[in-house]
C-alpha positions as CSV (number, residue, x, y, z in Angstrom):
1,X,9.8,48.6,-23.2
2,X,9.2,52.1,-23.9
3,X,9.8,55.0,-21.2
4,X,8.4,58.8,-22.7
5,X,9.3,61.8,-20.0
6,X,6.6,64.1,-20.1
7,X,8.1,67.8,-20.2
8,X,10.1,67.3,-23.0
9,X,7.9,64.2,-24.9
10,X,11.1,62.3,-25.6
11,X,10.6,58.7,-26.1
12,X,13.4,56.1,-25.3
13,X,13.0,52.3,-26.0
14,X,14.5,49.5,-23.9
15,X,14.8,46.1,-24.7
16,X,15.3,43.5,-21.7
17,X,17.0,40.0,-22.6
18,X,16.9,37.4,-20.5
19,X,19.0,34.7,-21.9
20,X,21.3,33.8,-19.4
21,X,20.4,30.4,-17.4
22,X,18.1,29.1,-19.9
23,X,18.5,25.6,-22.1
24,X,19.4,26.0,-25.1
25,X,17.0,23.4,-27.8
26,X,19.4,21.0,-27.6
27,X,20.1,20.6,-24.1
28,X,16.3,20.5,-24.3
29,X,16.1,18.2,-26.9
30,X,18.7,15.4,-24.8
31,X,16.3,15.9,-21.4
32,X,13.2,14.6,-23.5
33,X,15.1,12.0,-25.1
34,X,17.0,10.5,-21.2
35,X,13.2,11.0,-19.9
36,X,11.8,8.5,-22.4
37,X,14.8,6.2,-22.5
38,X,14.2,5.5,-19.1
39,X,10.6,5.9,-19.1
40,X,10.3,1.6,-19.1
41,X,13.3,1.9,-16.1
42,X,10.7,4.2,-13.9
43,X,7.4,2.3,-14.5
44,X,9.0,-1.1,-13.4
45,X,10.3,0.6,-10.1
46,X,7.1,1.9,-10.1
47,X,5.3,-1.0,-9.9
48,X,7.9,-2.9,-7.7
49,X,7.4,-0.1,-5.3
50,X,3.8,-0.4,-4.8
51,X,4.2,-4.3,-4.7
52,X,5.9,-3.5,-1.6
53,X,3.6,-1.0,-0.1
54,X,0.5,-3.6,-0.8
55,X,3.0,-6.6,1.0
56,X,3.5,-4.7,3.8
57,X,-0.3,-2.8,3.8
58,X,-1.4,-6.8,3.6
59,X,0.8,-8.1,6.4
60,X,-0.4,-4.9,8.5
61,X,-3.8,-6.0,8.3
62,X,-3.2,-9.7,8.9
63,X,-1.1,-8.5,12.0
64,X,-4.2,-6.3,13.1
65,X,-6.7,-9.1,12.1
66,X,-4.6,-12.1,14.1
67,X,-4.7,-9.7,17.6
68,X,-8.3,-9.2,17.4
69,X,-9.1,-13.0,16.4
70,X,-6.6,-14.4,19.0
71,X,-9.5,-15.5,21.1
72,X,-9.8,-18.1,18.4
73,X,-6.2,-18.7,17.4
74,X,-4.2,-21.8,19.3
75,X,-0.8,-21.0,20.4
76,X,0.5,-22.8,17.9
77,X,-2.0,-20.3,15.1
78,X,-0.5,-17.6,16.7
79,X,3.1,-18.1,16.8
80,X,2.8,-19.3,12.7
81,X,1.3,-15.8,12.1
82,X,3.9,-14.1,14.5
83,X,6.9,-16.3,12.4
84,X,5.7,-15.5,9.1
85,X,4.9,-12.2,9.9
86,X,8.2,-11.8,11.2
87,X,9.8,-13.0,8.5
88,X,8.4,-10.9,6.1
89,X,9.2,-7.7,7.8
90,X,12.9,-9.0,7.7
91,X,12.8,-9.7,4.7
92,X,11.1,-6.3,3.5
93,X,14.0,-4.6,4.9
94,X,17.1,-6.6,3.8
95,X,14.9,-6.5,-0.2
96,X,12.3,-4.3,-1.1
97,X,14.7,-2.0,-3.0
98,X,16.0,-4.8,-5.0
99,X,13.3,-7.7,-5.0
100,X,11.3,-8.3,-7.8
101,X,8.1,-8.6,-8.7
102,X,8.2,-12.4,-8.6
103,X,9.8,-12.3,-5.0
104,X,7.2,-10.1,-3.8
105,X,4.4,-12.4,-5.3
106,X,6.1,-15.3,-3.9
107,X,6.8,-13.5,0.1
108,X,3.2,-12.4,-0.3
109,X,2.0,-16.2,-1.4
110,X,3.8,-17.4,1.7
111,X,2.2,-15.0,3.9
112,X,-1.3,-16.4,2.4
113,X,-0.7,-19.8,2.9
114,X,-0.3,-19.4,6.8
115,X,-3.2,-16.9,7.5
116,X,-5.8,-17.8,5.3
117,X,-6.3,-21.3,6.4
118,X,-6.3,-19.9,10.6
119,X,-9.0,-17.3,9.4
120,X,-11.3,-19.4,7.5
121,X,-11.0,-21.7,11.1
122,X,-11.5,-18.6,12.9
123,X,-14.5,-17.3,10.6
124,X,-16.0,-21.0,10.7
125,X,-15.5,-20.6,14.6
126,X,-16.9,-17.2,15.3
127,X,-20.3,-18.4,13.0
128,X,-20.5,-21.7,15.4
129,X,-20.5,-19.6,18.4
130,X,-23.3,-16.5,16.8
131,X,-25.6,-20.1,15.6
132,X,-25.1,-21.2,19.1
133,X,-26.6,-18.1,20.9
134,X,-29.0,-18.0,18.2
135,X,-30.5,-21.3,19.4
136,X,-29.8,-20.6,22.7
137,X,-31.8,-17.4,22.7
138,X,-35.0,-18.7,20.5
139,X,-35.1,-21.4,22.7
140,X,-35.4,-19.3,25.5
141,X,-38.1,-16.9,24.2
142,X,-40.0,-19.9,22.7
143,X,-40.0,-21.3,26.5
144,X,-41.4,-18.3,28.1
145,X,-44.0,-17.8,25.5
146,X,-45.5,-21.9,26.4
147,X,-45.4,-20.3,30.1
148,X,-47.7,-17.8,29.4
């Protein structure tokens, strides 16, 4: 930096270091090198994480799914969703910072095997009782038009 006063024109020159706190290259040099050793390490936790989030985002919609279907679920529909519902929020909290990918897969597989068969019943259900009006109605308008 360079300060000149005016009424006498002298000119003085400053430098300004900085060099405390700062990394030196090789201080630099071992950060880079721990951030790609475990580069692998934070990818697989990564991806473990998010298998968690999408177990428990799935179960969350099956929960939400199951109470708005329960007109069509049998008691004992509903209490297989409740148990393996259940038992994959216990589960969730005793593993998902340990479980593996494979674990996830399989709680998730589980979690299939119950609801998918009670909502295809329940779809097949619900489309019985919209063909049902359907028939119901047409047969109605198709009455009052031979009236006429």
């Amino acid at each position: 930096m360079t300060a000149q006063e005016k009424t006498t024109g002298s000119v003085t020159r400053t430098v300004i270091a900085n060099n405390t706190g700062r990394l030196s290259v090789e201080e630099i040099a071992a950060m880079v090198e721990d951030a790609e050793r475990f580069k692998a390490a934070d990818e697989a936790k990564a991806l473990q994480i998010g298998a968690v989030n999408d177990l428990q985002e799935y179960a969350g919609r099956v929960k939400v799914s199951a109470s708005k279907s329960s007109q069509w679920l049998s008691p004992a529909q509903q209490q297989a969703v409740v148990d393996v519902l259940g038992g994959i929020e216990s589960w969730v909290i005793a593993n998902q910072t340990m479980a593996t990918l494979a674990d996830i897969q399989s709680q998730r597989d589980q979690l299939e095997s119950v609801w998918v068969p009670i909502m295809t019943s329940c779809t097949n259900a619900e489309e019985e009782e919209e063909e049902g009006g359907e028939e119901e109605e047409s047969y109605a308008e198709g009455g009052r038009e031979d009236r006429r």
